[in-house]
N, C-alpha and C positions, 0 to 999 in steps of 0.2 A: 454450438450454443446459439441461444435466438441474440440477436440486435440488441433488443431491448434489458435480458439480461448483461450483455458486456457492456453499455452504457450505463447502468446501474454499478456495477462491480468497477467501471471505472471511476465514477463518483466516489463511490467509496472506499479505494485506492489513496486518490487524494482527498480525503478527509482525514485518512490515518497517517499520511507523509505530513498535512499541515500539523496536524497534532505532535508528530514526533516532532519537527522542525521547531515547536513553542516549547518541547521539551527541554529541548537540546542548547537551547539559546537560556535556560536559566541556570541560576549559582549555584555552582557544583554543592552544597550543600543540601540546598530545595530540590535537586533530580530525582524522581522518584524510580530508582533504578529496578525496578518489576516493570513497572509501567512503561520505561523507553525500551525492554527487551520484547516483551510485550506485543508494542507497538510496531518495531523493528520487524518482528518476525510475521505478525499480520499482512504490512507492508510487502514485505519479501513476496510472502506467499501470492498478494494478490496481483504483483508487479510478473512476474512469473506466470501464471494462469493465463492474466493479459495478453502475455509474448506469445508464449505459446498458442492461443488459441490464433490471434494474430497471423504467427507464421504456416498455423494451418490454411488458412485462409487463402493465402497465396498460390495462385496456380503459378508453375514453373514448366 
């Protein structure tokens, strides 16, 4: 993947872990529980991709 693509996808990595983390911090009543699974699994995906491409990257 080019540079500028993973710098982008990491941007927007953490814009969805800030988002989960304001979720996560309100009163279990107010949790919009679609939206923090949602979010979670966005998250995942994009944390994952990251690694992965990452550990491609590595000459061993």
């Amino acid at each position: 993947m080019s540079n500028s693509f993973m710098i982008i996808l990491a941007i927007v990595s953490t814009v969805i872990w800030i988002a989960v983390s304001k979720e996560a911090v309100k009163p279990a009543k107010e949790i919009n529980r679609l939206k923090i699974i949602t979010l979670l699994s966005a998250g995942s995906v994009s944390a994952f991709v990251i690694t992965i491409t990452l550990f491609q990257s590595l000459s061993f």
